[in-house]
DRENLUMNU-325678 format. One record per residue (C-alpha): residue in three letters; x negated, y negated, z. Coordinates in Angstrom, 1 decimal, padded with zeros to 4 digits, always signed. Each point is the difference from the previous one (the first is absolute). Layout:
DRENLUMNU-325678
+------+--------+--------+--------+
| resn |      u |      v |      w |
+------+--------+--------+--------+
|  ALA |      X |      Y |      Z |
...
+------+--------+--------+--------+
end
This chain:
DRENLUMNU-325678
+------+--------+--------+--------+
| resn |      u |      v |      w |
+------+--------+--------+--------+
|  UNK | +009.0 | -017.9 | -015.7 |
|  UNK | -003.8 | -000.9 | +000.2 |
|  UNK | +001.0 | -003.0 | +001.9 |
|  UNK | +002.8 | +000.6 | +001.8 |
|  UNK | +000.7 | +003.7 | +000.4 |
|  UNK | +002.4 | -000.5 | +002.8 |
|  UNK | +001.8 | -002.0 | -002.0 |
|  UNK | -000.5 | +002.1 | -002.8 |
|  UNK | +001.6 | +003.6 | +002.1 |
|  UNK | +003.3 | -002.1 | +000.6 |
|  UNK | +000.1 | -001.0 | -003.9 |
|  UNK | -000.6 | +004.0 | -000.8 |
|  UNK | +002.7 | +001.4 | +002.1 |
|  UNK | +002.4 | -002.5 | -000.8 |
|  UNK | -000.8 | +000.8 | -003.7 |
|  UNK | +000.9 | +003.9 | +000.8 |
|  UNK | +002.9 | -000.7 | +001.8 |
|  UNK | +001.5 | -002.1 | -002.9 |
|  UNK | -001.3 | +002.7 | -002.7 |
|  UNK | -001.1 | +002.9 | +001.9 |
|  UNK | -002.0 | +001.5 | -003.5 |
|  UNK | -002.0 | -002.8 | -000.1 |
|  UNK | -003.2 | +001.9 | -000.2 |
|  UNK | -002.6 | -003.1 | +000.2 |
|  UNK | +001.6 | -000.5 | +003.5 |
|  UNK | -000.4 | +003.1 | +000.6 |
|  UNK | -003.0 | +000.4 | -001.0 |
|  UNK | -001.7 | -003.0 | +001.3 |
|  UNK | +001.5 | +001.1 | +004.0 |
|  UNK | -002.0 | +003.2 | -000.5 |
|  UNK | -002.7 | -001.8 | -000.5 |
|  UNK | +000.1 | -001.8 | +002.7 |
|  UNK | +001.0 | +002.5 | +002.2 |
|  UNK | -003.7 | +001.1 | -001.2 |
|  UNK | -001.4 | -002.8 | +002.1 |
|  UNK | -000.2 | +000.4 | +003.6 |
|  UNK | +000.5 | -003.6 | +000.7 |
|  UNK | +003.7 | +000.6 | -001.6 |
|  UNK | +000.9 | +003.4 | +000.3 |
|  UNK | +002.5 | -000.2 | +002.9 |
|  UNK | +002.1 | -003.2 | -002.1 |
|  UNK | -000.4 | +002.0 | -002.9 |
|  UNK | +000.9 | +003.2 | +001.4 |
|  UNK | +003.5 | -001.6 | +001.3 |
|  UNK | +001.3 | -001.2 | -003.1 |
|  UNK | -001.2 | +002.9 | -002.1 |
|  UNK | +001.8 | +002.9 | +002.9 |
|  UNK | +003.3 | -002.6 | -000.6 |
|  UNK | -000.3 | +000.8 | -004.0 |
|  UNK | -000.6 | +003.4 | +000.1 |
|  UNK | +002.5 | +000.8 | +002.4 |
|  UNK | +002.5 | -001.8 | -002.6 |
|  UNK | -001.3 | +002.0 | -002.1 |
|  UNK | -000.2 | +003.4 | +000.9 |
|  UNK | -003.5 | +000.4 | -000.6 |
|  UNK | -001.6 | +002.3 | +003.1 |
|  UNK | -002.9 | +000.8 | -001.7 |
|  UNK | -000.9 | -003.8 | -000.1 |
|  UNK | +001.1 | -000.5 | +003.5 |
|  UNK | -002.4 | +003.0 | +001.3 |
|  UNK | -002.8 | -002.0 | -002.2 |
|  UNK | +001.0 | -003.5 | +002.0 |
|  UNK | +000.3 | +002.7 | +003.2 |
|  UNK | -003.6 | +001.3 | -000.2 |
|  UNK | -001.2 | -003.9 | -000.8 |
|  UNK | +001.1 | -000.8 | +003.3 |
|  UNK | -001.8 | +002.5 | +002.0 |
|  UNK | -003.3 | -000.9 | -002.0 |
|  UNK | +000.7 | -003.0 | +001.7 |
|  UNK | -001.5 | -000.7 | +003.5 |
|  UNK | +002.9 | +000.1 | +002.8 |
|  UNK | +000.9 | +000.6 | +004.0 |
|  UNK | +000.6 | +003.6 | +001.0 |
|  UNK | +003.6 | -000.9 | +000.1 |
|  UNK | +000.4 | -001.9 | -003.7 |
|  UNK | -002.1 | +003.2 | -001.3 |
|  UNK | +002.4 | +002.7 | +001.5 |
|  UNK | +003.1 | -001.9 | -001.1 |
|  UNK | -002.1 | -000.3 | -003.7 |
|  UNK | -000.3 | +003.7 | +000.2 |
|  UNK | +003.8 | +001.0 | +001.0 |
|  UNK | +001.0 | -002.5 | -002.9 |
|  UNK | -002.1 | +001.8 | -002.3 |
|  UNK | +001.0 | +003.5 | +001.3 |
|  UNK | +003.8 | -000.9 | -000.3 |
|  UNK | -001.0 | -001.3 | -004.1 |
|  UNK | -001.1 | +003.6 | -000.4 |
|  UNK | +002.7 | +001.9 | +002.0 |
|  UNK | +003.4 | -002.3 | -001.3 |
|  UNK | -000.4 | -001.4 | -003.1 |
|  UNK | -002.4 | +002.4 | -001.5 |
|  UNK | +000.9 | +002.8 | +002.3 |
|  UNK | -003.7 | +001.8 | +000.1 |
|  UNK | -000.3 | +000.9 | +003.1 |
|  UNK | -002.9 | +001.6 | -000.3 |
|  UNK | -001.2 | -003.5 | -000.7 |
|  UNK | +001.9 | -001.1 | +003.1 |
|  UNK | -002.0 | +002.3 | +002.2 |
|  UNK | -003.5 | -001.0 | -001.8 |
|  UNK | +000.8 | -003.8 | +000.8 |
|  UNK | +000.6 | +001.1 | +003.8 |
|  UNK | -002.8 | +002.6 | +000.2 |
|  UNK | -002.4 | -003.6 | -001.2 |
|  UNK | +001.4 | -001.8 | +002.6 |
|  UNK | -000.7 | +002.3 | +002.5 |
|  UNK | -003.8 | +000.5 | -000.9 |
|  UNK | -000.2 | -003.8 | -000.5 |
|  UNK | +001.6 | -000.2 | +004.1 |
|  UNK | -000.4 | +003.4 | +001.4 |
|  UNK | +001.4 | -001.9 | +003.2 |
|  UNK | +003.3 | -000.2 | -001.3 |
|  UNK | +001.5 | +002.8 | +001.4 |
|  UNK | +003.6 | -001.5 | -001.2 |
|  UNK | -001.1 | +000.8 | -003.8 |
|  UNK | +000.3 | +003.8 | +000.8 |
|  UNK | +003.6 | -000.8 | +000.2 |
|  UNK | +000.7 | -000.3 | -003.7 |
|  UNK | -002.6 | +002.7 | -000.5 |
|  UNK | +001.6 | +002.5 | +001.7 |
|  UNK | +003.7 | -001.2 | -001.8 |
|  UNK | -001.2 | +000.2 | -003.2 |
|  UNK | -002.0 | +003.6 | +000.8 |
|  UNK | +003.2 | +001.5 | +001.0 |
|  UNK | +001.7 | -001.0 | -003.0 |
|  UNK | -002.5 | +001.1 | -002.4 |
|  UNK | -001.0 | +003.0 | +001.5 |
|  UNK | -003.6 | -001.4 | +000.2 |
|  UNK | -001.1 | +001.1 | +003.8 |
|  UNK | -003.4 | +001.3 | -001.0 |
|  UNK | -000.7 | -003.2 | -001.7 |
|  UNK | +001.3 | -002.2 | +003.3 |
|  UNK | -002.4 | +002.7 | +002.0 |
|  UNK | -003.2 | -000.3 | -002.3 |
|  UNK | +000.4 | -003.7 | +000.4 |
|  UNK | +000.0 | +000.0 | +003.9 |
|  UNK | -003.3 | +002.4 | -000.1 |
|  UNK | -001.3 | -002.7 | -001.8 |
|  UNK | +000.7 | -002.2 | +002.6 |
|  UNK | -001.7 | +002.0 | +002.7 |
|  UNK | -002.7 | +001.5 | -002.2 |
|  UNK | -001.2 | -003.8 | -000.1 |
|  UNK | -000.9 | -000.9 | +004.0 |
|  UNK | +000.0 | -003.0 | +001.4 |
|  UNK | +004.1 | +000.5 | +001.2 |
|  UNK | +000.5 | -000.7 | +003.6 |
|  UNK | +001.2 | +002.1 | +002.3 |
|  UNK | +003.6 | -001.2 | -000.2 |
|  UNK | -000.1 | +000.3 | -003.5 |
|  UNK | -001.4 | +003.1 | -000.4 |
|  UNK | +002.4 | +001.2 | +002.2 |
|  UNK | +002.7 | -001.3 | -002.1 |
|  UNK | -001.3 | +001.7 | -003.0 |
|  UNK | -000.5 | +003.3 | +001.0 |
|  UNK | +003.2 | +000.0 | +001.9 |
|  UNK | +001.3 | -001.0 | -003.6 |
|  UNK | -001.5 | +002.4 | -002.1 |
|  UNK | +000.1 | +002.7 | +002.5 |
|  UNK | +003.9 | -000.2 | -000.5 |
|  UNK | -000.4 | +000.3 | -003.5 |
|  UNK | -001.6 | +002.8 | -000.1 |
|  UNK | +002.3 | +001.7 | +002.5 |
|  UNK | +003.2 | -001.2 | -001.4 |
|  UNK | -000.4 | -000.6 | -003.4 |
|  UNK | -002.5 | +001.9 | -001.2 |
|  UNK | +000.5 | +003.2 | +002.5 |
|  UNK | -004.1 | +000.3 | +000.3 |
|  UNK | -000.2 | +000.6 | +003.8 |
|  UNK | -003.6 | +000.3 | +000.1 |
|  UNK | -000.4 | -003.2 | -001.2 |
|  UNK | +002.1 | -001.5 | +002.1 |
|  UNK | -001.4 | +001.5 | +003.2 |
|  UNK | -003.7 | -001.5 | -001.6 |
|  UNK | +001.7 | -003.1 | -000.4 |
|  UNK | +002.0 | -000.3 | +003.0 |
|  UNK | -003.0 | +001.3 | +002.6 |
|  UNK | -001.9 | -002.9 | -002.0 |
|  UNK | +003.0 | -002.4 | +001.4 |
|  UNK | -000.3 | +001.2 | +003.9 |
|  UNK | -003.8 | +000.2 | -000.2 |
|  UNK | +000.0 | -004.1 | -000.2 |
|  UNK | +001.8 | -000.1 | +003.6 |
|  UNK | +002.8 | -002.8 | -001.4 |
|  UNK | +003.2 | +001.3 | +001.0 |
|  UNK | -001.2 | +003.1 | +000.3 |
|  UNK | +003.3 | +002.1 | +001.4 |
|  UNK | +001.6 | -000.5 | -003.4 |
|  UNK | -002.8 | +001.6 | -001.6 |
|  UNK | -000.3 | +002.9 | +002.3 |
|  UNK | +003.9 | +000.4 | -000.4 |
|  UNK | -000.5 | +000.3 | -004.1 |
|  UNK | -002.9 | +002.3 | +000.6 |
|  UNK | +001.7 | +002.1 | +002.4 |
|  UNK | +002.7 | +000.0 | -002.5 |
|  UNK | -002.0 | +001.4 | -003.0 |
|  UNK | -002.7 | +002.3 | +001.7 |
|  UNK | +002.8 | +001.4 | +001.6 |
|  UNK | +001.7 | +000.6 | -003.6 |
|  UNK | -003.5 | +001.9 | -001.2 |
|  UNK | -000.2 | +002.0 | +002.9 |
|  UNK | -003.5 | -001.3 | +000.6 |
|  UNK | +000.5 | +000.8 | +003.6 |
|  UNK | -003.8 | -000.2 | +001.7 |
|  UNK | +000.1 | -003.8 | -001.7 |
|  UNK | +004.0 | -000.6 | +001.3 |
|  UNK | -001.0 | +001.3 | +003.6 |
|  UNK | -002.8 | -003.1 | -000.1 |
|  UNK | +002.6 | -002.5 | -000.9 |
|  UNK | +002.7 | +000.7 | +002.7 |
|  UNK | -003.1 | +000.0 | +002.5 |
|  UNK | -000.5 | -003.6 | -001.5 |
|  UNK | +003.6 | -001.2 | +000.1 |
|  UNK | +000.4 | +001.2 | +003.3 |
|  UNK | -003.1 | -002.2 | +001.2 |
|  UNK | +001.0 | -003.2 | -001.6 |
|  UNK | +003.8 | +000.7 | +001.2 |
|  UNK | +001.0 | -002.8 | +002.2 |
|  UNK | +003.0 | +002.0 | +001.6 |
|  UNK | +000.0 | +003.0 | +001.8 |
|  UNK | +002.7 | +001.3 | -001.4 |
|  UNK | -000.8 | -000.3 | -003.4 |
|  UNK | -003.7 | +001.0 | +000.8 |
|  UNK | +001.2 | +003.1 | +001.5 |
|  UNK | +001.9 | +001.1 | -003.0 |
|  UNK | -003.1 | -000.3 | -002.1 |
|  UNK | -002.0 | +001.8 | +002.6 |
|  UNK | +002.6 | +003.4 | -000.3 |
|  UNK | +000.2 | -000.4 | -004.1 |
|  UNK | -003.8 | +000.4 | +001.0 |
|  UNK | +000.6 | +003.4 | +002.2 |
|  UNK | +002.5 | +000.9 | -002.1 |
|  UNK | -002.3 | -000.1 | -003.0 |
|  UNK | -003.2 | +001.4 | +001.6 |
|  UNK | +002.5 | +002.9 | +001.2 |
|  UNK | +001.9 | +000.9 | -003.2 |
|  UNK | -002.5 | -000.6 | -002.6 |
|  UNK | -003.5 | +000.1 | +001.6 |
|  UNK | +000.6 | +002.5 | +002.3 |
|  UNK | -002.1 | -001.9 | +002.5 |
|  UNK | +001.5 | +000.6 | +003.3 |
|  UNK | -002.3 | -001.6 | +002.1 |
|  UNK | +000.5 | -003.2 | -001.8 |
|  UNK | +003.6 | +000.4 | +000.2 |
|  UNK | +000.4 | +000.2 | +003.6 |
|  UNK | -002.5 | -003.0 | +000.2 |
|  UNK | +001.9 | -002.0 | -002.6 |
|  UNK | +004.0 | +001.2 | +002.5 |
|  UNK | -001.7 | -000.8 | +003.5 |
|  UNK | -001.0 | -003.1 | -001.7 |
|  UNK | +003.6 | -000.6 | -000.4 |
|  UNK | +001.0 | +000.4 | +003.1 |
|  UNK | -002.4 | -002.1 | +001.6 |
|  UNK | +002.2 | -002.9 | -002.4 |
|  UNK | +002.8 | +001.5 | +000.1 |
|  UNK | +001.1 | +002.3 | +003.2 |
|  UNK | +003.3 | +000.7 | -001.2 |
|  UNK | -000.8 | +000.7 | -003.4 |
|  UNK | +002.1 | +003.2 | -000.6 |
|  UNK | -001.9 | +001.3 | -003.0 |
|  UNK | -003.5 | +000.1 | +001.4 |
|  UNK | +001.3 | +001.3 | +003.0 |
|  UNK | +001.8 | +003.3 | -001.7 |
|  UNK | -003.1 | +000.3 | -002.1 |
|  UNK | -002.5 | +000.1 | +003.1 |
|  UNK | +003.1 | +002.6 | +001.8 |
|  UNK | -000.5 | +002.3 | -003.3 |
|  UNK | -003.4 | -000.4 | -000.3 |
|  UNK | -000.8 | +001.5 | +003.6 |
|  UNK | +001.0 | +003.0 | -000.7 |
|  UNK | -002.8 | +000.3 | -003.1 |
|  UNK | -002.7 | -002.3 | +000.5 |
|  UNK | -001.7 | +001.8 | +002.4 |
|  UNK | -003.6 | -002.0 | +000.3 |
|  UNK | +002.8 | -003.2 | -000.2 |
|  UNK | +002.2 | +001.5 | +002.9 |
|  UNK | -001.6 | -002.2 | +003.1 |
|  UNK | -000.1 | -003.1 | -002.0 |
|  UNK | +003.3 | +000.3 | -000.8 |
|  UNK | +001.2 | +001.0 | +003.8 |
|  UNK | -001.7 | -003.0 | +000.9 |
|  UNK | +001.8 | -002.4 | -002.2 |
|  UNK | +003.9 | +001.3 | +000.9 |
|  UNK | -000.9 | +000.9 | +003.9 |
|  UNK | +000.4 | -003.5 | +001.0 |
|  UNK | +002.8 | -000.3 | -002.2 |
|  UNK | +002.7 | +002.3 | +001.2 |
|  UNK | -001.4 | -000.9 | +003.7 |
|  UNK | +001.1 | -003.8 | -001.3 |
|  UNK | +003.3 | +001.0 | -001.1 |
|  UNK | +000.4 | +002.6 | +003.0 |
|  UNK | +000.5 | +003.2 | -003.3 |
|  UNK | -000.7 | +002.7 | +002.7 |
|  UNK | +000.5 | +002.9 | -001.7 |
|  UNK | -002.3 | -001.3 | -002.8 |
|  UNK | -002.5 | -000.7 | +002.7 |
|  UNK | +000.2 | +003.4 | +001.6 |
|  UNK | +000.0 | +001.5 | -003.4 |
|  UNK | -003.1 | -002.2 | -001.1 |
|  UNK | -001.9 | +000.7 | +003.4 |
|  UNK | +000.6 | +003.7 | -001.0 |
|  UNK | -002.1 | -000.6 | -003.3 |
|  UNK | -002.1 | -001.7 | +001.9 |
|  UNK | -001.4 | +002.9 | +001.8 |
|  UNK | -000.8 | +001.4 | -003.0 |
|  UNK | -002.8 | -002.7 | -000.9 |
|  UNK | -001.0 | -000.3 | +004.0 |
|  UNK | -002.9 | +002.7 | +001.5 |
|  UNK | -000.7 | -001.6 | +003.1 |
|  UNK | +001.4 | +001.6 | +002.5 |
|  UNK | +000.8 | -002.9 | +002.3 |
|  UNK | +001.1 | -002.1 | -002.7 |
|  UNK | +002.9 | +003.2 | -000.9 |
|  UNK | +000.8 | -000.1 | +002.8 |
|  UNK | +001.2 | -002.9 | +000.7 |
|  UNK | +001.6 | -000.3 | -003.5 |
|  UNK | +002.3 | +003.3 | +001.9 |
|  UNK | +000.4 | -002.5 | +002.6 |
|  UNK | +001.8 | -001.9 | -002.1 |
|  UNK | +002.0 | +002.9 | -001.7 |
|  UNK | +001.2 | +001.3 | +003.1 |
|  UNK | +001.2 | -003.8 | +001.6 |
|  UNK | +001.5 | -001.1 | -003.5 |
|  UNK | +002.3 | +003.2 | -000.5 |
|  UNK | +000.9 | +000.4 | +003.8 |
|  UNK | +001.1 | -004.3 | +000.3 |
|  UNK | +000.7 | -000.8 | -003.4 |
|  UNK | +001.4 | +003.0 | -002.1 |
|  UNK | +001.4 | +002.3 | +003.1 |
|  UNK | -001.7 | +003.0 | -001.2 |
|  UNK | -001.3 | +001.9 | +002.9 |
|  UNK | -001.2 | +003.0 | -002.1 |
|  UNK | -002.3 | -002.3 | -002.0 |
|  UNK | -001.3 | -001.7 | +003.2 |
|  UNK | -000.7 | +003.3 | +001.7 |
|  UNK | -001.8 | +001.2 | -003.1 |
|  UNK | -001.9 | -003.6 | -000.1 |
|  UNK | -001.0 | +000.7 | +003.5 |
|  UNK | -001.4 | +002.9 | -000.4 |
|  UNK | -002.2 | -000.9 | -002.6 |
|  UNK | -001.1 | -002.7 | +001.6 |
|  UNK | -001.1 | +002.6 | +003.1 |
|  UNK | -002.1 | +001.9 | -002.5 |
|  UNK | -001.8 | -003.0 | -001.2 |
|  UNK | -000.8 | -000.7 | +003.6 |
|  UNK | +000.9 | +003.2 | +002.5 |
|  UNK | -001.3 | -001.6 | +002.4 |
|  UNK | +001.9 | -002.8 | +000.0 |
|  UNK | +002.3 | +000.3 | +003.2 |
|  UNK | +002.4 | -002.7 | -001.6 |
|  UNK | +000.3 | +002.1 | -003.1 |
|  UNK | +001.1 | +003.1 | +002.1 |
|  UNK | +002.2 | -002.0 | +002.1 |
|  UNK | +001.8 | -001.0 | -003.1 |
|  UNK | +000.5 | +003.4 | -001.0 |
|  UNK | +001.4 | +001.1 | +002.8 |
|  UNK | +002.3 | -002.9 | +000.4 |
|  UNK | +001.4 | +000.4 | -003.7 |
|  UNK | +000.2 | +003.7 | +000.6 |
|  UNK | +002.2 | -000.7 | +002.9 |
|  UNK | +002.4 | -002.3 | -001.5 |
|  UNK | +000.2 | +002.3 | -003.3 |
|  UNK | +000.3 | +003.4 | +002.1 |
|  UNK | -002.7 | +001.0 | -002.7 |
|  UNK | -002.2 | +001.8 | +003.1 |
|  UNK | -001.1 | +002.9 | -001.9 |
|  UNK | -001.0 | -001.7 | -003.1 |
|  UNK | -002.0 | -002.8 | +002.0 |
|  UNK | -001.8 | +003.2 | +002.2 |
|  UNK | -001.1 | +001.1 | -003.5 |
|  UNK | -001.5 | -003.2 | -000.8 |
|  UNK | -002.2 | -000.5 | +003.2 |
|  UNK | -001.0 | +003.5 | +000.2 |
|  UNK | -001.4 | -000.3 | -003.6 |
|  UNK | -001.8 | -003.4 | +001.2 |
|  UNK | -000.6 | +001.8 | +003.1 |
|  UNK | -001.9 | +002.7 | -002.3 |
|  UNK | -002.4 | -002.0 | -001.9 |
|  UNK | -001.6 | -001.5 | +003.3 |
|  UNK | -001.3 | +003.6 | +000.4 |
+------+--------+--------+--------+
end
């Protein structure tokens, strides 16, 4: 052996395949399996007698000899599997199992393919807040890139959610994700998900605003952006933010039904909100030629509007839309003469009146009218 070790390996294990209880064999590989010069040859025919033999405590001893050994990334995370499946087959600990992977992953943080296993064997013990102490350990420590930060926290934060039903961790942990701007929609999405869950509405009503900037489809932006409305609404009772957050989704999305009934309720409320939102469905139901809804909205219009010329011509537009497009003379008549007390002394205006008044054989009703505008001008 002191000459001629390499010979003297082959002599052993041959010796302990012919009589397997040969301790001096035995023995004498363990010693040289001691020796770093030897350890791997050693290690081979020493795994090939224990197997035989049934021995998994040995063959975790040979396991961990191995991995004292130096070795490639890849050599050292096939090492460690081996040694995990000693623990979790043969000797079935799998508490040991998970130890094994849990020193893998703090010797190659890296490795995000070890959090496979981890996550198996978690599930099957029951062991989540054990899997979830040992990825805070792995962000606790720094020095992660972004990437794998990301990874991490996108991990852990679906521990906590899923397995461990601690939603306030998981929106800490999940935040953490989007806040290193790697795939940052998924994160957003799981956040969403779990503030939405805790009701933490103020902090919800940020994230939609965020996932509806980094959207790259309008579509899909614009749905985010009335989630937003809907929240700032329903739960914050902030209605100035909602009808930002629904004209926001019309400017994406015109035909976005939702947003559109929401701003068509809201007029009738949100008073200080009433000219923004005229302004946002005006050129809409001009666009798809919705006259009543125009003549309607031009109505609610003169409710925001003090300038007189400006009401006027908004009855202008009353009178022309219900005489040409909704055949109602009565409305135009009455249009007209509001538009002749905004401006009695527009000749126009009173030429209109008495046209409509004409054709509608409403003479004594349209007298009324200009004699009243007639009044005010002293």
């Amino acid at each position: 052996e002191l000459g001629e070790p390499e010979a003297a390996l082959g002599r052993y294990g041959a010796v302990l395949q012919i009589l397997p209880s040969h301790a001096g064999a035995k023995a004498a590989l363990e010693a040289l399996l001691a020796k770093d010069d030897h350890a791997e040859a050693a290690a081979t025919l020493l795994e090939r007698h224990l197997r035989a033999a049934g021995d998994a405590d040995g063959l975790v001893q040979v396991a961990e000899r191995r991995l004292e050994l130096p070795g490639d990334r890849e050599a050292r995370r096939d090492q460690w599997a081996a040694l995990a499946d000693l623990h979790e087959t043969l000797r079935s600990d799998l508490r040991a199992a998970s130890q094994t992977w849990a020193r893998a992953l703090n010797e190659d943080p890296t490795d995000l393919g070890l959090l496979g296993p981890l996550e198996r064997l978690a599930q099957v013990r029951g062991a989540w807040a054990e899997l979830a102490a040992l990825l805070e350990g792995q962000l606790a420590k720094g020095g992660l890139d972004a990437e794998l930060e990301h990874a991490y926290a996108m991990r852990l934060g679906k521990i906590y959610e899923e397995a461990l039903a601690d939603l306030a961790r998981a929106a800490t942990t999940f935040r953490r994700a989007a806040s290193t701007n790697v795939d940052e929609p998924p994160a957003l999405a799981a956040l969403d998900r779990v503030l939405w869950r805790l009701g933490r509405w103020g902090e919800l009503a940020d994230v939609l605003a965020r996932e509806a900037e980094v959207s790259e489809a309008d579509a899909t932006g614009a749905d985010f952006l009335f989630r937003l409305g809907d929240v700032r609404e329903s739960q914050l009772r902030d209605t100035a933010g909602a009808v930002d957050a629904y004209r926001s989704v019309i400017e994406r999305a015109p035909r976005h039904g939702a947003a559109r009934a929401s701003l068509e309720r809201l007029l009738a409320t949100a008073d200080e909100q009433r000219g923004a939102i005229i302004d946002t469905l005006e050129p809409l139901y001009e666009q798809e030629s919705d006259w009543a809804r125009l003549a309607d909205l031009l109505a609610a219009k003169l409710a925001v509007t003090s300038d007189h010329h400006e009401r006027a011509a908004i009855y202008q537009r009353i009178a022309g839309l219900a005489e040409t497009r909704l055949g109602d003379g009565v409305r135009a008549l009455d249009a007209a003469g509001g538009w002749l007390a905004e401006d009695p002394l527009s000749t126009e205006a009173l030429a209109e009146v008495d046209r409509l008044a004409a054709l509608q054989g409403r003479w004594v009703e349209a007298a009324a009218r200009v004699a009243g505008v007639a009044g005010t001008l002293g």
